[in-house]
PQR file with spaces between the fields and no chain letter, atoms N, CA, C, O and H, PARSE charges and radii, in Angstrom:
ATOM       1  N    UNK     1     106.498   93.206  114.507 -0.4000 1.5000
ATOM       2  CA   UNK     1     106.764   92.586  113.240 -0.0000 2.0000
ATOM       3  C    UNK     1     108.275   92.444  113.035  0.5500 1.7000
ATOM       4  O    UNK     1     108.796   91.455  112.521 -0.5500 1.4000
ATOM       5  N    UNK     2     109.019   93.665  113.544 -0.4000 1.5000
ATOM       6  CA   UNK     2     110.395   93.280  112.975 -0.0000 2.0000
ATOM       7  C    UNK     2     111.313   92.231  114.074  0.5500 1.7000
ATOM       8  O    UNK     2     112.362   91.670  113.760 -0.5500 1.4000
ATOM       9  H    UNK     2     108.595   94.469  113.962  0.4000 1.0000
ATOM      10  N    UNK     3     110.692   92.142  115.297 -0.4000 1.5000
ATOM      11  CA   UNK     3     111.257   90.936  116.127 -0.0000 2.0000
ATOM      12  C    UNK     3     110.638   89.540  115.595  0.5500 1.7000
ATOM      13  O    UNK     3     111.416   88.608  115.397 -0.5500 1.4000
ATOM      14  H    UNK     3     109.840   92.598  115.552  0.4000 1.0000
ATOM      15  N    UNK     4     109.411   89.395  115.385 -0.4000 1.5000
ATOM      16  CA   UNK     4     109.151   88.290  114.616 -0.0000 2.0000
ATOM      17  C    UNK     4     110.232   87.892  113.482  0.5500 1.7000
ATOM      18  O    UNK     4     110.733   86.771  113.396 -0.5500 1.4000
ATOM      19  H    UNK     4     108.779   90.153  115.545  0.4000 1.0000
ATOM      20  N    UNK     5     110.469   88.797  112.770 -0.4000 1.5000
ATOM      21  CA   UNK     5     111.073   88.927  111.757 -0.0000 2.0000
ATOM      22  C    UNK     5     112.244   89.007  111.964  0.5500 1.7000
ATOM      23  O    UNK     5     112.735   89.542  110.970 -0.5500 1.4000
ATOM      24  H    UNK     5     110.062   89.707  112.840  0.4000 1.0000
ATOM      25  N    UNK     6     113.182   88.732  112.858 -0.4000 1.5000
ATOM      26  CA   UNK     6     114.640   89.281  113.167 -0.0000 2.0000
ATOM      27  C    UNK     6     114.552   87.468  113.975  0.5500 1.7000
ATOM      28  O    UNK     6     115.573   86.786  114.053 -0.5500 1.4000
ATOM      29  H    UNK     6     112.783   88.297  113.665  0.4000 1.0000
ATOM      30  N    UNK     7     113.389   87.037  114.413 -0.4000 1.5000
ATOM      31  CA   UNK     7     113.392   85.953  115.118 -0.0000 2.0000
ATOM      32  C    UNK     7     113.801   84.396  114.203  0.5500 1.7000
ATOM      33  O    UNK     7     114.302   83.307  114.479 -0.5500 1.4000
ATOM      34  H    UNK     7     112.559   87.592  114.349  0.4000 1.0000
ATOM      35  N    UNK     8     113.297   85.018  113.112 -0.4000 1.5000
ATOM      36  CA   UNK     8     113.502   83.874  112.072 -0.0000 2.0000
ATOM      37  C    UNK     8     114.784   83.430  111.471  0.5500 1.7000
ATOM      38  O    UNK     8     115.012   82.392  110.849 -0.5500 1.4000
ATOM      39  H    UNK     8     112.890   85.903  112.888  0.4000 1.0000
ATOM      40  N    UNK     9     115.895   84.800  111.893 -0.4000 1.5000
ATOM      41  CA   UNK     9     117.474   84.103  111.230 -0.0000 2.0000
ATOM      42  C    UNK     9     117.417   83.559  109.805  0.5500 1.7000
ATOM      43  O    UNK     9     117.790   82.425  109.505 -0.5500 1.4000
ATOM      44  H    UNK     9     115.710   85.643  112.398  0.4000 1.0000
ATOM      45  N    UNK    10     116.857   84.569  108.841 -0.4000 1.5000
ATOM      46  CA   UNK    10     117.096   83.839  107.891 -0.0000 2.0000
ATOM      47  C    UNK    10     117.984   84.786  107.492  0.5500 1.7000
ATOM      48  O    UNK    10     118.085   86.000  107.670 -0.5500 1.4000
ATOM      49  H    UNK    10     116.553   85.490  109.085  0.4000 1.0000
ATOM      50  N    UNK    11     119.007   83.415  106.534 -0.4000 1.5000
ATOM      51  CA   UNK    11     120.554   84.043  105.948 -0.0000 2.0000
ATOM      52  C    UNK    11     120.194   84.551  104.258  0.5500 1.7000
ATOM      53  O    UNK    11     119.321   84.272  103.436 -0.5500 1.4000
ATOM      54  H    UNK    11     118.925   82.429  106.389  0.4000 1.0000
ATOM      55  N    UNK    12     121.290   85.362  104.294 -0.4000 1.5000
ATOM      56  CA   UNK    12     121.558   86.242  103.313 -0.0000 2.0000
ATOM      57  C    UNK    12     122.596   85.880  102.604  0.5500 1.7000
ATOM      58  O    UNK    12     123.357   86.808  102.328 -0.5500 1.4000
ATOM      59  H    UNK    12     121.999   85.589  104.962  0.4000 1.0000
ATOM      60  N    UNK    13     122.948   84.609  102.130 -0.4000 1.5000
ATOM      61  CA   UNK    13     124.779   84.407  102.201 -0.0000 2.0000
ATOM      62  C    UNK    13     125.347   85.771  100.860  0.5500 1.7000
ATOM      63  O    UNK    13     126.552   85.561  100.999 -0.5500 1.4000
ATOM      64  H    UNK    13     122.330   83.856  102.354  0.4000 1.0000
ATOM      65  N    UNK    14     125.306   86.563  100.100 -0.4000 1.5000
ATOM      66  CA   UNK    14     125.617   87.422   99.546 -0.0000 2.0000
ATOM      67  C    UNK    14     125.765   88.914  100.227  0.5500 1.7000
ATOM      68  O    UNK    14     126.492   89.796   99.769 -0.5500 1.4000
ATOM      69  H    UNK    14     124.328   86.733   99.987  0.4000 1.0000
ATOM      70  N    UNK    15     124.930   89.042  101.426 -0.4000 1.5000
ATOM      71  CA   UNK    15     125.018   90.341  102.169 -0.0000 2.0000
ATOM      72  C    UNK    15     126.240   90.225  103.169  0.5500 1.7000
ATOM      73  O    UNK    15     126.653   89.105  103.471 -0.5500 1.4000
ATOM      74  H    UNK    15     124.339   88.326  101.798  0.4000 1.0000
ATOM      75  N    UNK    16     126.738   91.204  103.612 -0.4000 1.5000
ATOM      76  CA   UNK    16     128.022   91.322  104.685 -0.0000 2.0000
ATOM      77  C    UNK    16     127.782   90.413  105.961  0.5500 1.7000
ATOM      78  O    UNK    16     128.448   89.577  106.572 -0.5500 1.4000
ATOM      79  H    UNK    16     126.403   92.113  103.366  0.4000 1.0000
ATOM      80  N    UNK    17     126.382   91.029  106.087 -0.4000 1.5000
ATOM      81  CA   UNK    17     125.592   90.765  107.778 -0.0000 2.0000
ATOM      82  C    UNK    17     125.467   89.186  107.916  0.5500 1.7000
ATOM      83  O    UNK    17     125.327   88.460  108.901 -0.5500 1.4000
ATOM      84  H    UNK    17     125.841   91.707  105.591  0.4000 1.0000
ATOM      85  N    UNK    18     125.584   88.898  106.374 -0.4000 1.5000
ATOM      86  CA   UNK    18     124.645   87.621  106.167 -0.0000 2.0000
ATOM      87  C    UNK    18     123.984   86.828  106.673  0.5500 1.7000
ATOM      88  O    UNK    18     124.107   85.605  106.744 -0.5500 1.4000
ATOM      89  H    UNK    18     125.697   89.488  105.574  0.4000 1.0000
ATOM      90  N    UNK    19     122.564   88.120  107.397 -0.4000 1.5000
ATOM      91  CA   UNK    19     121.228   87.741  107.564 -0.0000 2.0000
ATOM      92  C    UNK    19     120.212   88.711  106.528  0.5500 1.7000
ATOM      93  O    UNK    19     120.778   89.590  105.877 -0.5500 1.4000
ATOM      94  H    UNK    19     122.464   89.114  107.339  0.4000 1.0000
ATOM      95  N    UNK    20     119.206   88.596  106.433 -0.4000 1.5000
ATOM      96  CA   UNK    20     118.258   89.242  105.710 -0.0000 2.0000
ATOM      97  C    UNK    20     117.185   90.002  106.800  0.5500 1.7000
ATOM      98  O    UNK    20     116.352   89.426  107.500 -0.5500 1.4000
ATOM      99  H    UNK    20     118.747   87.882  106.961  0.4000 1.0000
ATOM     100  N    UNK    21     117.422   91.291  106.740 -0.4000 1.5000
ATOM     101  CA   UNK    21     116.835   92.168  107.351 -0.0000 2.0000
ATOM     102  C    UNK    21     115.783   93.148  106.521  0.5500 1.7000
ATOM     103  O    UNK    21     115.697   93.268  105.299 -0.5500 1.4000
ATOM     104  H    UNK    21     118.099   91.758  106.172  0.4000 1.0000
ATOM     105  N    UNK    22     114.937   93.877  107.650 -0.4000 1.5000
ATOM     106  CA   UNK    22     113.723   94.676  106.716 -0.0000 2.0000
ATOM     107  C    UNK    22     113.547   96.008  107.338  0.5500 1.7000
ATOM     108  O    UNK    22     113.668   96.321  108.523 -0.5500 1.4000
ATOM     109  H    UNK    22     115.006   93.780  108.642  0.4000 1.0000
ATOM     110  N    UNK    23     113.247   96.715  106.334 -0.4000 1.5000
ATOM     111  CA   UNK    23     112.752   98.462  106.802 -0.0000 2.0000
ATOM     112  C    UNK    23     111.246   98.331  106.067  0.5500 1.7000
ATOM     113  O    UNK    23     110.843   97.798  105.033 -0.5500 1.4000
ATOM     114  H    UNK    23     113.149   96.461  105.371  0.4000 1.0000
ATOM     115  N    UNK    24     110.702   99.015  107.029 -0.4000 1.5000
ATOM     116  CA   UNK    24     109.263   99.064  106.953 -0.0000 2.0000
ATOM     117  C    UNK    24     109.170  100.642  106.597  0.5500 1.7000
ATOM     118  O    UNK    24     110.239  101.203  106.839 -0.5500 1.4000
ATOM     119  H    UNK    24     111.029   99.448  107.869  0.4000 1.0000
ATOM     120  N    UNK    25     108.215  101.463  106.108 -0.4000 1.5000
ATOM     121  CA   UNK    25     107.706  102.565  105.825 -0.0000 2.0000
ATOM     122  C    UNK    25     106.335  102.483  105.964  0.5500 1.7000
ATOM     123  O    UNK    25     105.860  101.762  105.087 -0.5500 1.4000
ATOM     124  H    UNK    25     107.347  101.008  105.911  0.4000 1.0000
ATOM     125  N    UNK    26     105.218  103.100  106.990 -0.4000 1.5000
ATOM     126  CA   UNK    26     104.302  102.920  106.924 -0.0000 2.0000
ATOM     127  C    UNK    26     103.186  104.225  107.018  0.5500 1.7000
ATOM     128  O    UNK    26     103.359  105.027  107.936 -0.5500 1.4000
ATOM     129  H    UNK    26     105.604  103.686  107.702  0.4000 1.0000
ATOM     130  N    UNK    27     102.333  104.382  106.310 -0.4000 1.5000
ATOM     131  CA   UNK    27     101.209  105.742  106.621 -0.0000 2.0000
ATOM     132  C    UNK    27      99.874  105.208  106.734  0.5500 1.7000
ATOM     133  O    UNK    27      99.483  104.088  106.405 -0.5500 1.4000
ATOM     134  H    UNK    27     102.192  103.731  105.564  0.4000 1.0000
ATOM     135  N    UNK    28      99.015  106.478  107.413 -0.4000 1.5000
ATOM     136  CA   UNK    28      97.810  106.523  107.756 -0.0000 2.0000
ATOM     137  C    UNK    28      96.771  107.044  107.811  0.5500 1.7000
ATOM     138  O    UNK    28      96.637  107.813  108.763 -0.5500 1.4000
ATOM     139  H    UNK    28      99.333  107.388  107.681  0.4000 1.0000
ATOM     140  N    UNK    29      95.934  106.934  107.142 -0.4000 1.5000
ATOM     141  CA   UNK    29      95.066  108.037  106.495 -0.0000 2.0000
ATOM     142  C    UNK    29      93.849  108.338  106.933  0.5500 1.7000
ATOM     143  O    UNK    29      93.555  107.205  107.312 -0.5500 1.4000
ATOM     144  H    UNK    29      96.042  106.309  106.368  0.4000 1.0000
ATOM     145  N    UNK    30      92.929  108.963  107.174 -0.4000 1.5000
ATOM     146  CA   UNK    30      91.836  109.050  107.816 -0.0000 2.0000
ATOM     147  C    UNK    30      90.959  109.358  106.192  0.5500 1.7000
ATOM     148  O    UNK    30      91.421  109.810  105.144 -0.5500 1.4000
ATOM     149  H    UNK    30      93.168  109.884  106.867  0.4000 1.0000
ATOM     150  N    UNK    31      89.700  108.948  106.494 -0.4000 1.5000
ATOM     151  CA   UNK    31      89.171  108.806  105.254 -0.0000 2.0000
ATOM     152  C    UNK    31      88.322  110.046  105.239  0.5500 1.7000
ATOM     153  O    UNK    31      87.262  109.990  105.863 -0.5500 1.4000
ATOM     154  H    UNK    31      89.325  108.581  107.345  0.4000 1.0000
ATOM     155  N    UNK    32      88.693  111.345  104.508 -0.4000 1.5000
ATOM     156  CA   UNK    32      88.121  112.769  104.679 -0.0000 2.0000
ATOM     157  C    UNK    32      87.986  112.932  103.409  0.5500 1.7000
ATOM     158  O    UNK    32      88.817  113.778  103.075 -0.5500 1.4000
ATOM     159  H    UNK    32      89.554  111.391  104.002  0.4000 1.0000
ATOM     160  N    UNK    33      87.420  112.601  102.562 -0.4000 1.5000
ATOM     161  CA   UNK    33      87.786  112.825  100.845 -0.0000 2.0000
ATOM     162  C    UNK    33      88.850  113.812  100.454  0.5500 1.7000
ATOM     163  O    UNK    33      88.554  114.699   99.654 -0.5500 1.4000
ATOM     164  H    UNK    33      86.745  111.914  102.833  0.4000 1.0000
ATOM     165  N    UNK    34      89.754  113.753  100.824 -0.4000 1.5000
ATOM     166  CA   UNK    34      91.205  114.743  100.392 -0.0000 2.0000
ATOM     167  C    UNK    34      91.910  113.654   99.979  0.5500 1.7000
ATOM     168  O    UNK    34      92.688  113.753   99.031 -0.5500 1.4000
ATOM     169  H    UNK    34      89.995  113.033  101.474  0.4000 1.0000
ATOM     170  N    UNK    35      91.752  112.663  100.540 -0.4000 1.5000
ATOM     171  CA   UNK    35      92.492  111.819  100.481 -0.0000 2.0000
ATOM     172  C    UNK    35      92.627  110.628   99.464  0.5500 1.7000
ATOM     173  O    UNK    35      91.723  109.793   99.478 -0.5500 1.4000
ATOM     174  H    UNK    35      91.120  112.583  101.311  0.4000 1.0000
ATOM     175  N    UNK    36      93.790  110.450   98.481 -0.4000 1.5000
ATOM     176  CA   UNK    36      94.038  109.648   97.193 -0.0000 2.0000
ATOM     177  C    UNK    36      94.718  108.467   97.388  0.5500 1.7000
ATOM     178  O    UNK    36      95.675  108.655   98.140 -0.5500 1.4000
ATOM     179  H    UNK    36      94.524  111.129   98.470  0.4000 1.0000
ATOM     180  N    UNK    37      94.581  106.941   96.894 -0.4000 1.5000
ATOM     181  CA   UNK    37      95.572  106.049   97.106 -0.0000 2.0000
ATOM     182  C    UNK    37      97.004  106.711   96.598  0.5500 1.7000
ATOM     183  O    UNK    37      97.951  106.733   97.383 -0.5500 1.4000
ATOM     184  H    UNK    37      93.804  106.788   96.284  0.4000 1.0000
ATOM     185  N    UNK    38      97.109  107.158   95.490 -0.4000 1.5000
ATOM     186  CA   UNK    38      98.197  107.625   95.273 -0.0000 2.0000
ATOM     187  C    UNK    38      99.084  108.329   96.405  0.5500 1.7000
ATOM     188  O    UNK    38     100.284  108.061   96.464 -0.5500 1.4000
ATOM     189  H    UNK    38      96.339  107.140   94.852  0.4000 1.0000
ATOM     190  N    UNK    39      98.548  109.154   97.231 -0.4000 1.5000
ATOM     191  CA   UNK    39      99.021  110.103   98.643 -0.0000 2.0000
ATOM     192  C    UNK    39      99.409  109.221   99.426  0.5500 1.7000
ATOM     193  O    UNK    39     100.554  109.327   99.866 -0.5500 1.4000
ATOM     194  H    UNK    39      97.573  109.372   97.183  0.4000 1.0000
ATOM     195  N    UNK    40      98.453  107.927   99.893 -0.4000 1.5000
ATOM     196  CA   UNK    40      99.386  106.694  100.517 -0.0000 2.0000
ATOM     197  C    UNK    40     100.302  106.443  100.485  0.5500 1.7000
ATOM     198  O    UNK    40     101.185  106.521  101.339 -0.5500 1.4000
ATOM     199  H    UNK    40      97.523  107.842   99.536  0.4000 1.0000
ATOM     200  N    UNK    41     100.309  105.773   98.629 -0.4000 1.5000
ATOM     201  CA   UNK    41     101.641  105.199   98.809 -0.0000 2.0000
ATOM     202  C    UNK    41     102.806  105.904   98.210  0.5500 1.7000
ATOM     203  O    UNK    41     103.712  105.317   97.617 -0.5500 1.4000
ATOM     204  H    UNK    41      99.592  105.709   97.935  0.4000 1.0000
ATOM     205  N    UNK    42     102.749  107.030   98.368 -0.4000 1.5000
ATOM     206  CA   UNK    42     103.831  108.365   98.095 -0.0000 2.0000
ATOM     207  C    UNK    42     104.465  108.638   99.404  0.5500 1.7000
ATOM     208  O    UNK    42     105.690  108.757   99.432 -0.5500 1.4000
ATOM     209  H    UNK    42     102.013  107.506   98.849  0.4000 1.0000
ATOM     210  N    UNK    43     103.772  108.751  100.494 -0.4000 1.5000
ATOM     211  CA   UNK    43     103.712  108.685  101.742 -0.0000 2.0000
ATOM     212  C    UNK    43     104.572  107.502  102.100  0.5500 1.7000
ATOM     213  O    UNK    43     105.735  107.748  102.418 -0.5500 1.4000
ATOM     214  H    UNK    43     102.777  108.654  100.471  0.4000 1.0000
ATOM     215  N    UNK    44     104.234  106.477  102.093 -0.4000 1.5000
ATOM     216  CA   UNK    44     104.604  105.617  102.459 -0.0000 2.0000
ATOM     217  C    UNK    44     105.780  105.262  101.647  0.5500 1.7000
ATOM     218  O    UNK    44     106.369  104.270  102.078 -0.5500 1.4000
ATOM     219  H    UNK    44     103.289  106.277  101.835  0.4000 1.0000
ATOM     220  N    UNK    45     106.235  105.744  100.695 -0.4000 1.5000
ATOM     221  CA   UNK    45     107.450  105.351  100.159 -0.0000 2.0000
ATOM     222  C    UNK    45     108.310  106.239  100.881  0.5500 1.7000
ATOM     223  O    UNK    45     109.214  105.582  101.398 -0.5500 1.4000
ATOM     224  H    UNK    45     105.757  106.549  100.345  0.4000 1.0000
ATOM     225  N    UNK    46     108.409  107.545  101.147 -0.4000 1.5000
ATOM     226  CA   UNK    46     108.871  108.381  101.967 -0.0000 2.0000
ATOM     227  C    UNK    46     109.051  107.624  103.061  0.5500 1.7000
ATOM     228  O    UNK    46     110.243  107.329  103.147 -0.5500 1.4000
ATOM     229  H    UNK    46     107.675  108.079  100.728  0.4000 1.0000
ATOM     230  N    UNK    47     108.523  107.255  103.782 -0.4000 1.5000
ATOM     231  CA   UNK    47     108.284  106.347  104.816 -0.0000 2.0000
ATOM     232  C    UNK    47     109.778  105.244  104.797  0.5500 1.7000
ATOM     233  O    UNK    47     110.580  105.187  105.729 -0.5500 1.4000
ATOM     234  H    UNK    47     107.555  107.496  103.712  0.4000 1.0000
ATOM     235  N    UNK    48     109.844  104.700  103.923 -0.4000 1.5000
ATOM     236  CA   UNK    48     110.278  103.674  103.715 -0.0000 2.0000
ATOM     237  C    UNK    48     112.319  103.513  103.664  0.5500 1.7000
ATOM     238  O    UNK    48     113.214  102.793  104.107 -0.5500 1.4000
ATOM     239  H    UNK    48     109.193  104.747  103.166  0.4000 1.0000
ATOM     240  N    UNK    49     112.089  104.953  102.652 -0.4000 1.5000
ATOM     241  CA   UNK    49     113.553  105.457  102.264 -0.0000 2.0000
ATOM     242  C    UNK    49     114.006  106.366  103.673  0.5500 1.7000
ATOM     243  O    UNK    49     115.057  107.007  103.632 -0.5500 1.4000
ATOM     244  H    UNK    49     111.362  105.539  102.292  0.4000 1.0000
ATOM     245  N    UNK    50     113.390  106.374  104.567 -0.4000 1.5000
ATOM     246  CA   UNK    50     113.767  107.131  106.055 -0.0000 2.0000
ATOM     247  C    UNK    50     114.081  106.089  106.194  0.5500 1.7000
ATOM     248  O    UNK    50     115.218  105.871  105.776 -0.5500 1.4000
ATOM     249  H    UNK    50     112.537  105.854  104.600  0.4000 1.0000
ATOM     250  N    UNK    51     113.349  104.896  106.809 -0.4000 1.5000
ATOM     251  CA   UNK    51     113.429  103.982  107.537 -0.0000 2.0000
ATOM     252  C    UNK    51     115.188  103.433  106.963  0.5500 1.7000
ATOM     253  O    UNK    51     116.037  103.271  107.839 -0.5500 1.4000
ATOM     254  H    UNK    51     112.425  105.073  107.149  0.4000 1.0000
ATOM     255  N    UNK    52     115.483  103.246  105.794 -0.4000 1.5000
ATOM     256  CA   UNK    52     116.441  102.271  105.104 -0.0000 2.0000
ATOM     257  C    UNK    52     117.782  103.584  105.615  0.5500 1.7000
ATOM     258  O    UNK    52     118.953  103.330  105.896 -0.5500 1.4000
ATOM     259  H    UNK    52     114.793  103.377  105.081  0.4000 1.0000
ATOM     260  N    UNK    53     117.173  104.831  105.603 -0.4000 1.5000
ATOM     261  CA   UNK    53     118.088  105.697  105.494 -0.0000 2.0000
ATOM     262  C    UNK    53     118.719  105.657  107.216  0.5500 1.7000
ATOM     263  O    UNK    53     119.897  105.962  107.405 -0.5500 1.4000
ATOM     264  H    UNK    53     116.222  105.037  105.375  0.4000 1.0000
ATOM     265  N    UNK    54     118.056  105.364  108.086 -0.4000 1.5000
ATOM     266  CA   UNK    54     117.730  105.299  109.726 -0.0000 2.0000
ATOM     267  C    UNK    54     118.814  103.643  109.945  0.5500 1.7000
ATOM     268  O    UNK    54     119.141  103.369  111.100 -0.5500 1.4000
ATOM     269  H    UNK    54     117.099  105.117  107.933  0.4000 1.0000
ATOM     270  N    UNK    55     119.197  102.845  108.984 -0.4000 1.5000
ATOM     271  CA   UNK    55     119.713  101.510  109.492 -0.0000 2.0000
ATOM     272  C    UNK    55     118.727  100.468  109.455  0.5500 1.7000
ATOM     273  O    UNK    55     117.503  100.567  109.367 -0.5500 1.4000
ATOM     274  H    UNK    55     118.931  103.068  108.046  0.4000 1.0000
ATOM     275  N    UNK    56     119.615   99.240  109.553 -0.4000 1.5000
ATOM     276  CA   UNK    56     118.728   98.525  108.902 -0.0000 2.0000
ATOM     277  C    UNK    56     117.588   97.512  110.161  0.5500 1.7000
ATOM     278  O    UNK    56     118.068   97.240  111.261 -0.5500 1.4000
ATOM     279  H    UNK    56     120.609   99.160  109.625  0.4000 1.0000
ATOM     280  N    UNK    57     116.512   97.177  109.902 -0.4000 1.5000
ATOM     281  CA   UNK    57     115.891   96.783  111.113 -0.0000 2.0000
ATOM     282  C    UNK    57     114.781   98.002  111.599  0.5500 1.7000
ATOM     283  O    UNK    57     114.263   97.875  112.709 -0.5500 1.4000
ATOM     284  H    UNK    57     116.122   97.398  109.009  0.4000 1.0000
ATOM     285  N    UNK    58     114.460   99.070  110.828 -0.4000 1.5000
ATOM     286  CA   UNK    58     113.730   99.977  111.463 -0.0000 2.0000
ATOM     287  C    UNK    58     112.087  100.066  110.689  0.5500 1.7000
ATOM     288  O    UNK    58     111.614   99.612  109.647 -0.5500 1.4000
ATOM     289  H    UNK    58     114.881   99.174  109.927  0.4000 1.0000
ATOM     290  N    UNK    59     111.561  100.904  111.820 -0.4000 1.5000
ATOM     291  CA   UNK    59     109.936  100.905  111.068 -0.0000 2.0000
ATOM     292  C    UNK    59     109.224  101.999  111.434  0.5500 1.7000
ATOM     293  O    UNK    59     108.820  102.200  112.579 -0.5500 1.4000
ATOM     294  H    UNK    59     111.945  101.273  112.666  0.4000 1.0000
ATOM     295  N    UNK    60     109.015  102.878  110.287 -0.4000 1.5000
ATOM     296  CA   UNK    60     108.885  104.447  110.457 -0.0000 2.0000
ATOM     297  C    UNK    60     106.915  104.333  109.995  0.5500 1.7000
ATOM     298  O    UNK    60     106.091  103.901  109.188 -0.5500 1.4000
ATOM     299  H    UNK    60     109.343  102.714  109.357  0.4000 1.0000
ATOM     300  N    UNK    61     107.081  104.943  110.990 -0.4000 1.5000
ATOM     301  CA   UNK    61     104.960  105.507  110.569 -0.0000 2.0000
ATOM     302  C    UNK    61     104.904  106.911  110.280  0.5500 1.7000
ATOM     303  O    UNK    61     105.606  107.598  111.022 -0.5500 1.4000
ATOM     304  H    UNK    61     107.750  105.294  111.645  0.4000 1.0000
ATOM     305  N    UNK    62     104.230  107.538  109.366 -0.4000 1.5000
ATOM     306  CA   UNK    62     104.259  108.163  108.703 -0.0000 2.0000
ATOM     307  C    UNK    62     103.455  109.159  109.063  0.5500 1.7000
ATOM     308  O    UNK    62     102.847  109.651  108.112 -0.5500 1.4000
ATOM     309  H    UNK    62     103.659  106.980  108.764  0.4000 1.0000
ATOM     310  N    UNK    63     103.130  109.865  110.633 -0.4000 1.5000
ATOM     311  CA   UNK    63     101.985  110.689  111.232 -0.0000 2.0000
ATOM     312  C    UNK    63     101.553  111.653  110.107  0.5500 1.7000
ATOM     313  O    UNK    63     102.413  111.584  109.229 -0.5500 1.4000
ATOM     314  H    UNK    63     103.624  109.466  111.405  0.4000 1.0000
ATOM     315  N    UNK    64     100.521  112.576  109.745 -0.4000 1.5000
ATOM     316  CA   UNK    64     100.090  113.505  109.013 -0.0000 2.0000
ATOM     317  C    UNK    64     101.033  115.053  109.752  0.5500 1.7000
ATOM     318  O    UNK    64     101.379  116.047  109.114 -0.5500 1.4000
ATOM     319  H    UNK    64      99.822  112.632  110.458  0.4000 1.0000
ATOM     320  N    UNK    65     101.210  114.835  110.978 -0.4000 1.5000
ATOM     321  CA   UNK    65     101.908  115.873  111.461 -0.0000 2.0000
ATOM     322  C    UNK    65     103.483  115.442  111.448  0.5500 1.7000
ATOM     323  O    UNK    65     104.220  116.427  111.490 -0.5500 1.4000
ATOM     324  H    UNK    65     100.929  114.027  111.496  0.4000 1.0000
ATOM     325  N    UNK    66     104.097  114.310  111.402 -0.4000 1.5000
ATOM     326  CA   UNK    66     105.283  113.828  111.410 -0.0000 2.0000
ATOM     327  C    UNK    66     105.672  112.326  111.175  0.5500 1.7000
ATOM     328  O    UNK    66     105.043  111.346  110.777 -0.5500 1.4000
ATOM     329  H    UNK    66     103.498  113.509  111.368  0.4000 1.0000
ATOM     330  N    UNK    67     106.825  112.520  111.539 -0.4000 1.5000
ATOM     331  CA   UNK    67     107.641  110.719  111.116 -0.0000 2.0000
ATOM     332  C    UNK    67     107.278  110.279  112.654  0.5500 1.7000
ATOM     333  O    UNK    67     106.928  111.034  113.561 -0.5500 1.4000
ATOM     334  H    UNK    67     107.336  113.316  111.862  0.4000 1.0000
ATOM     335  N    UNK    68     107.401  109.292  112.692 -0.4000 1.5000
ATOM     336  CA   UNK    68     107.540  108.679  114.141 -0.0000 2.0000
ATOM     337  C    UNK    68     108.062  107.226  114.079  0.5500 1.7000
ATOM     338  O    UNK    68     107.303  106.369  113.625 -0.5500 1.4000
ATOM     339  H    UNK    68     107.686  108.679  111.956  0.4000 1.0000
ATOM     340  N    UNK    69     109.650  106.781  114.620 -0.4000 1.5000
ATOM     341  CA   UNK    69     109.961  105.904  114.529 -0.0000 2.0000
ATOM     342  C    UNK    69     109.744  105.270  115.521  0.5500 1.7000
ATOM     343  O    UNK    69     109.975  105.725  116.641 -0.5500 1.4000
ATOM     344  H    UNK    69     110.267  107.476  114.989  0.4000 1.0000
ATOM     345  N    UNK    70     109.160  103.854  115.263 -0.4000 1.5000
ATOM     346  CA   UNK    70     108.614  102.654  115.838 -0.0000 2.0000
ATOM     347  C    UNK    70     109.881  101.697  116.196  0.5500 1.7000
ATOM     348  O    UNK    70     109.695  100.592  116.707 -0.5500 1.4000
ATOM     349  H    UNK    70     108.973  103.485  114.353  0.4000 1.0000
């Protein structure tokens, strides 16, 4: 997704880079009834603020045992 997405060159004219880039944050849940949409996307916001925190262009999955950057 993010080479698709890095493939497209689209400009940013207000950013430094001036291209428009993306951080992904992503989780995964197995469906065990413990489990709340809310925990998703709590998860996945965590997810997200790594990824932005990691540079820009990155895409973090969110293992139940750890981060794992993609």
């Amino acid at each position: 997704m993010l080479s698709v997405f890095s493939g497209l060159a689209l400009e940013h004219r207000a950013s430094l880079l001036k291209m428009v880039t993306i951080s992904i944050g992503s989780q995964t849940l197995m469906p065990d009834g413990d489990n709340h949409p809310n925990k998703l996307i709590t998860v996945a916001d965590k997810a997200l603020y790594l990824a932005k925190e990691s540079g820009r262009g990155q895409f973090i999955q969110w293992d139940s045992s750890n981060m794992v950057k993609v």
